[in-house]
C-alpha positions as CSV (number, residue, x, y, z in Angstrom):
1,X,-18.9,6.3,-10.3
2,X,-16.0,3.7,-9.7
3,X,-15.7,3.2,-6.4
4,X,-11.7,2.3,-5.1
5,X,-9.7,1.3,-1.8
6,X,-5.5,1.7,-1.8
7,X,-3.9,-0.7,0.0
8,X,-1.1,0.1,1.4
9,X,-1.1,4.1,2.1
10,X,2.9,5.2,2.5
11,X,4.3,7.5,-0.1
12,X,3.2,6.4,-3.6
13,X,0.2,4.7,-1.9
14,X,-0.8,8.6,-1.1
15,X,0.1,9.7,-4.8
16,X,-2.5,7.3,-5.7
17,X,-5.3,8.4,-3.2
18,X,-4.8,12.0,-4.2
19,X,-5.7,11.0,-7.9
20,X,-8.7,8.9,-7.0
21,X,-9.9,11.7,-4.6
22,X,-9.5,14.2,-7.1
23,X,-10.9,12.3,-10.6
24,X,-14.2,12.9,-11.7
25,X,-15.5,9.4,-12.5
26,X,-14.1,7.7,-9.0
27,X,-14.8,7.5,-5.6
28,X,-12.1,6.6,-2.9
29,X,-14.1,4.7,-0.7
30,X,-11.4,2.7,2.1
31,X,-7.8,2.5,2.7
32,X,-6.2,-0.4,3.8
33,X,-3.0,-0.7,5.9
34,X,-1.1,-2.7,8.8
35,X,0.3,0.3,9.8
36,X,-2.3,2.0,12.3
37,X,-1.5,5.1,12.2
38,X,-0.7,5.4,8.6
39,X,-3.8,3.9,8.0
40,X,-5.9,6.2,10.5
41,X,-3.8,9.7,8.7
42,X,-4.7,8.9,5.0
43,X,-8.2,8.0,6.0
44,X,-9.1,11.1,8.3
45,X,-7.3,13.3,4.9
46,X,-9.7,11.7,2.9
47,X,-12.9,11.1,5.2
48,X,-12.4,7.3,4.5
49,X,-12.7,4.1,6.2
50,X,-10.1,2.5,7.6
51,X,-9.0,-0.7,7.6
52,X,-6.3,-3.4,8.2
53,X,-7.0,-6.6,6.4
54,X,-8.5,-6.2,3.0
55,X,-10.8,-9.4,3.0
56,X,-12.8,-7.5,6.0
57,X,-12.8,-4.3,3.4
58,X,-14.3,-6.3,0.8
59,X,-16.5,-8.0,2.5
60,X,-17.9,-4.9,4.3
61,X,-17.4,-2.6,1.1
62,X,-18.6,-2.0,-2.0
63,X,-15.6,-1.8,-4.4
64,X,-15.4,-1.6,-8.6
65,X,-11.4,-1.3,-7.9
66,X,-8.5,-2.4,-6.0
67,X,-5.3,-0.3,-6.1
68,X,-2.4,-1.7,-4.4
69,X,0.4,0.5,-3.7
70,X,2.5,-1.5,-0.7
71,X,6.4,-2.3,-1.1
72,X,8.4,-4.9,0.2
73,X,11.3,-6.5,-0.5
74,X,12.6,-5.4,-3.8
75,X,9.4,-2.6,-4.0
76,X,7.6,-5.8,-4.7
77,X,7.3,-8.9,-2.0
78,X,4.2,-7.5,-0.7
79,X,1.8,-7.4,-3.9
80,X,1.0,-10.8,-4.3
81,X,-1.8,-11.2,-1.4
82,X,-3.5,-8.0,-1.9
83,X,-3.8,-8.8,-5.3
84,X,-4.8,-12.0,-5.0
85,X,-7.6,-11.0,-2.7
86,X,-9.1,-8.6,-5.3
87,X,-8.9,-11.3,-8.1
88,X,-10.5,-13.7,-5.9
89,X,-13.3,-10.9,-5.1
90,X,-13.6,-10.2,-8.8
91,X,-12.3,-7.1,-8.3
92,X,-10.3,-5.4,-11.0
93,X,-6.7,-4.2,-9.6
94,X,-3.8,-2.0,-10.5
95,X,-1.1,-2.6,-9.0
96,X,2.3,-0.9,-8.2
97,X,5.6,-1.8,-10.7
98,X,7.3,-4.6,-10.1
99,X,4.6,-6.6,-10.4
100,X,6.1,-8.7,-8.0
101,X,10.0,-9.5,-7.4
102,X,9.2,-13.3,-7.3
103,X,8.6,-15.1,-10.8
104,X,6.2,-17.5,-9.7
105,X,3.7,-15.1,-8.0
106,X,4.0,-13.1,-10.9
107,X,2.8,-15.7,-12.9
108,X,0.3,-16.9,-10.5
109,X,-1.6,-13.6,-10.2
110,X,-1.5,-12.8,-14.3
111,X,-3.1,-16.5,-14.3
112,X,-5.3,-16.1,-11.4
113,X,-6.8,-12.2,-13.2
114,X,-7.2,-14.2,-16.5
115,X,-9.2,-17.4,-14.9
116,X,-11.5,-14.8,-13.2
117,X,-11.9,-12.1,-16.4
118,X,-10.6,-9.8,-14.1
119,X,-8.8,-6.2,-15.6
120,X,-5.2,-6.5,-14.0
121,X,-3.0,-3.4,-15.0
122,X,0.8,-2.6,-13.8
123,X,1.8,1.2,-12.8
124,X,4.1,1.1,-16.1
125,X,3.4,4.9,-16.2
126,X,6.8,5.9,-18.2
127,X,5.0,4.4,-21.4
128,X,1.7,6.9,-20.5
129,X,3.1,9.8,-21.6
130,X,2.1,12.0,-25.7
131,X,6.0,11.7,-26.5
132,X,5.9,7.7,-26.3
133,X,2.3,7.7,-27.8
134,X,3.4,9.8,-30.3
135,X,6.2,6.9,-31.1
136,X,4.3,4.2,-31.1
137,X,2.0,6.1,-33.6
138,X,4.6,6.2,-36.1
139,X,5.8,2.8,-35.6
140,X,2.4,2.0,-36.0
141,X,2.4,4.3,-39.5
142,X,5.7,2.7,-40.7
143,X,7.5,6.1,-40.2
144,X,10.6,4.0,-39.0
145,X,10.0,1.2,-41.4
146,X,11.0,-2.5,-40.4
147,X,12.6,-2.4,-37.1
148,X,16.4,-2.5,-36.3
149,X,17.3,-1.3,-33.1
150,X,16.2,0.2,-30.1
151,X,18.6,1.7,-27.5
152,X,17.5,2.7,-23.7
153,X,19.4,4.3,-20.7
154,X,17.2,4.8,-17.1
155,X,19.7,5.8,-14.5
156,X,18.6,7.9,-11.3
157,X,20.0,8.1,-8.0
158,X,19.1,5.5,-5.5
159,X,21.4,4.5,-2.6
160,X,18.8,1.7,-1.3
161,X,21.0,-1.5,-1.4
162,X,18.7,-4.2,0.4
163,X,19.8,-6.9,-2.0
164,X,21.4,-8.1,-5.2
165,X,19.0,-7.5,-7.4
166,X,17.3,-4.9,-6.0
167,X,18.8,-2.2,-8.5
168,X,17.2,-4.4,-11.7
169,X,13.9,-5.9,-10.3
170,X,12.5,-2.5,-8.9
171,X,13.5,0.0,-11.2
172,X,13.8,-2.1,-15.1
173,X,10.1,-3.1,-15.2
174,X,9.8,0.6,-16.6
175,X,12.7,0.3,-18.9
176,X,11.9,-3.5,-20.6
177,X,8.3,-2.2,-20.6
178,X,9.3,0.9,-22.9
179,X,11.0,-0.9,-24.8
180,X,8.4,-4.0,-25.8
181,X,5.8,-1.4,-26.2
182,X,7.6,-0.4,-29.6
183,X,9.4,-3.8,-30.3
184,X,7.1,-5.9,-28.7
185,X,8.4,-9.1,-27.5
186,X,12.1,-10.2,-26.3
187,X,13.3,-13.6,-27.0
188,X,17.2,-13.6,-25.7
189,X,18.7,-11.2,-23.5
190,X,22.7,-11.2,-22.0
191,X,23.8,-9.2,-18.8
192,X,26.7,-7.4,-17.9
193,X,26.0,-6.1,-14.2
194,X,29.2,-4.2,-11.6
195,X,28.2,-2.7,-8.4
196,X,29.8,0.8,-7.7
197,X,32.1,0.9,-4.7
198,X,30.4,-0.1,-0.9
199,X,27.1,-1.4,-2.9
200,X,25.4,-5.1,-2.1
201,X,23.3,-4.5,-5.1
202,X,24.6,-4.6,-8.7
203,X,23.9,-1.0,-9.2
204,X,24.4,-0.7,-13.0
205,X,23.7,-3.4,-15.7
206,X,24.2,-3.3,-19.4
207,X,21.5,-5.7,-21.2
208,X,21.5,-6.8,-24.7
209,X,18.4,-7.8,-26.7
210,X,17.2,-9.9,-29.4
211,X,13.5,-8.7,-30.3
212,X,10.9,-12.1,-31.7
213,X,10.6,-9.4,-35.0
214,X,14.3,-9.3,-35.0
215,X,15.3,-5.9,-33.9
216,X,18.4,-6.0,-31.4
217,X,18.0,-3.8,-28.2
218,X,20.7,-2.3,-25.3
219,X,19.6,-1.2,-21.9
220,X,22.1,0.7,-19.5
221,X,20.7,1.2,-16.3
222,X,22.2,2.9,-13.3
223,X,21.4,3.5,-9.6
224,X,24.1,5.5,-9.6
225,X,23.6,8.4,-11.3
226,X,22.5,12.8,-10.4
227,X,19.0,13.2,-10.3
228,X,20.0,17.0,-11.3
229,X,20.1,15.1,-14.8
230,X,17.3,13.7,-17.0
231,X,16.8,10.2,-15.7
232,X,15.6,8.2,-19.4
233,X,16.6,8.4,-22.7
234,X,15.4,6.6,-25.5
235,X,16.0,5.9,-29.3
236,X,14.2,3.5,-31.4
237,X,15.4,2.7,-35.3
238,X,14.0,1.3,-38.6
239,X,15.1,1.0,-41.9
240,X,13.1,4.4,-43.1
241,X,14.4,6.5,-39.9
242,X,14.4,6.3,-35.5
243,X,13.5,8.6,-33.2
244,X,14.5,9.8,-29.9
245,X,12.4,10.7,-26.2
246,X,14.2,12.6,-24.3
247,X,13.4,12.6,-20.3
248,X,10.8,10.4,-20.6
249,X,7.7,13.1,-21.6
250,X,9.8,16.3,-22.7
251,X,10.5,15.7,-26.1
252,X,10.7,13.1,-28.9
253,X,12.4,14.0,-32.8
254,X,11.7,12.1,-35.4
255,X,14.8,11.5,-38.1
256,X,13.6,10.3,-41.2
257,X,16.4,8.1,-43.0
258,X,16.0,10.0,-46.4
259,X,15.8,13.7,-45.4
260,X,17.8,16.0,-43.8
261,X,15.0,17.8,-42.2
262,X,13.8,16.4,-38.7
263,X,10.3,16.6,-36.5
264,X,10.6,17.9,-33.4
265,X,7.5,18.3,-30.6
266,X,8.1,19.4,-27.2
267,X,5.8,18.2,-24.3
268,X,4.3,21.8,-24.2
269,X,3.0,20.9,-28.5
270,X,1.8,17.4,-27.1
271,X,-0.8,18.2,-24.2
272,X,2.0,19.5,-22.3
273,X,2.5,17.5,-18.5
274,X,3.9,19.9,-15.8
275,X,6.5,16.9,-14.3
276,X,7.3,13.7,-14.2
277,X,4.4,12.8,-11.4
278,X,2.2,13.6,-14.2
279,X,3.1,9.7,-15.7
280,X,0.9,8.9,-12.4
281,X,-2.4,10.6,-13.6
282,X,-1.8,9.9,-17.3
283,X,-1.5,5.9,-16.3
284,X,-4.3,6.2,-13.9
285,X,-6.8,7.8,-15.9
286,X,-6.3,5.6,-18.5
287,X,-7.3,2.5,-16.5
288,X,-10.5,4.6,-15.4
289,X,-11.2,4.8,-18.5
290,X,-10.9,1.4,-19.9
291,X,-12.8,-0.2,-16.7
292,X,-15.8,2.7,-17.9
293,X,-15.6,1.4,-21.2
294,X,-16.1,-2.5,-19.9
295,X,-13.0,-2.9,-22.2
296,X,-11.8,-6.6,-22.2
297,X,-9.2,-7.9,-19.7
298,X,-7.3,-9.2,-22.8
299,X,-7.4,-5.1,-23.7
300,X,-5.8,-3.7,-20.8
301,X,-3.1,-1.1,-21.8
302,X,-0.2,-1.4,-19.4
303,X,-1.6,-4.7,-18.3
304,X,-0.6,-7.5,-15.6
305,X,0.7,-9.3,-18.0
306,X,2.8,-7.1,-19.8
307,X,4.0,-6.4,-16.3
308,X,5.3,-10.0,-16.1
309,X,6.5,-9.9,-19.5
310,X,9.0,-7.3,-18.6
311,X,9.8,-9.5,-15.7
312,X,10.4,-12.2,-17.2
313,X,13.1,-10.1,-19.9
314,X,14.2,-9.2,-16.0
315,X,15.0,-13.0,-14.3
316,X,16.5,-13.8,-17.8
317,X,19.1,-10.9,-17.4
318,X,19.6,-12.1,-14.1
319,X,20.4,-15.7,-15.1
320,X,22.7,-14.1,-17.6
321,X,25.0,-12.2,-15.2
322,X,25.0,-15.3,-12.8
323,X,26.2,-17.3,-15.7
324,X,29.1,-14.8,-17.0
325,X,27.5,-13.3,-19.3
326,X,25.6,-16.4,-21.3
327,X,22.9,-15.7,-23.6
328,X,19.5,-16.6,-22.2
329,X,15.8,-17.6,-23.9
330,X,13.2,-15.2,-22.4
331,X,9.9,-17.7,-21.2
332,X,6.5,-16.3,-23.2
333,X,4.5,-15.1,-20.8
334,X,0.8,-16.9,-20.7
């Protein structure tokens, strides 16, 4: 039995106690919060210990798993001590997308989980899903051939507007990470960003790619957009055919260059999920698993540092925009 704390216990913090309650192989054993009365609510629904500094929990506790689940500026100003913590424990850790909003601690904690052969994963749970498995299976199987192009839109509707870049640093780790997970690495990116009327934050960006295999990419991206609609659409190309998810898990068609037929399987022909807060499970059971298997650090699916991969695709679209538009060299991460 794996035995896990959440820290931080607001609303996704909650999504991940209920999983950890609720999976067979783990135990939730503490929660951790500064909030007192959060922290006192999610521990009297799960017959938990409370706490409010998570040094004291793991020093007290005994814990195969950190999950940190708190927010901050940009969803991600407040993961870098929590985590930190766990690493320094020898703890293994999942933590909530973005890995964090500042470069540096990203970088410090991906070093810091590596130094200590610590398992770091990253709540990248739009790639967990049997549509993009099923993709990267055929990549894998050279249904698509040598890859040209991959194209990805993630618009929803969010009127938070806290800063500038709070539109790409909280919601694009999902999008970059999608898109690497077929293409694999990114080595130039240029930014086109506009805020919609009243925003502080540059609400929608369009991002153009240049893949290390040599594939070219485009990102739109939208905070601006009906949730009544799907939120993700993607389409990844070779020179033997592409394919296309739609809605992140519903469906994916394969179009193979040299037939007029196509492949089509719906989520309910792929272990069918029931919604989108299905990606939660599907990501965390999947960590579970690996930390049951002893799998390598280096092995982590959805790992730390593919988290600060994606980040780093992120600051370089960043520096692109601030620059008009110039083309920038993504940094290889570790």
């Amino acid at each position: 039995m794996i035995r896990i704390a959440v820290v931080g216990v607001n609303n996704i913090g909650k999504i991940h106690c209920r999983y950890y309650d609720q999976h067979p192989d783990t135990e939730l054993v503490a929660v951790c919060d500064l909030l007192e009365e959060r922290v006192k609510e999610a521990a009297a629904t799960y017959g938990v210990k409370a706490y409010a500094d998570l040094r004291q929990l793991l020093d007290r506790e005994q814990i195969d798993m950190v999950c940190v689940a708190t927010g901050g500026d940009e969803k991600g100003s407040h993961h870098y001590e929590p985590v930190m913590a766990a690493i320094e424990a020898g703890v293994d850790v999942l933590v909530e997308k973005p890995i964090s909003n500042r470069i540096a601690e990203a970088r410090a904690m991906v070093k810091a989980a590596a130094d200590r052969n610590v398992r770091f994963g990253c709540n990248l749970n739009h790639r967990f899903t049997p549509a993009a498995a099923k993709g990267k299976e055929w990549i894998e199987r050279s249904l698509l051939g040598t890859p040209l192009f991959i194209n990805m839109r993630l618009t929803i509707d969010n009127k938070a507007d806290s800063t500038e870049w709070f539109h790409m640093r909280a919601l694009h780790p999902h999008s970059i990470d999608v898109m690497r997970y077929f293409f694999g690495d990114v080595k130039r990116v240029q930014a086109f960003m506009n805020k919609a009327p009243g925003r502080t934050t540059w609400s929608t960006a369009s991002v153009n790619l240049e893949f290390a295999n040599g594939a070219v990419g485009h990102l739109t991206g939208s905070y601006d957009m009906s949730m009544l609609h799907p939120i993700e659409w993607c389409e990844a190309a070779g020179t033997e055919g592409r394919f296309v998810i739609e809605n992140v898990y519903e469906s994916i068609t394969l179009f193979p260059r040299h037939s007029s037929e196509r492949l089509v399987m719906q989520n309910s022909m792929m272990r069918g999920m029931q919604s989108f807060n299905d990606t939660f499970g599907n990501r965390i059971h999947r960590f579970i698993e690996q930390i049951k298997q002893q799998a390598h650090p280096e092995a982590i699916e959805g790992s730390g540092r593919e988290a600060l991969a994606a980040q780093e695709v992120i600051e370089a679209a960043i520096r692109s925009h601030q620059t008009g538009g110039s083309v920038v060299e993504v940094p290889r991460s570790g």
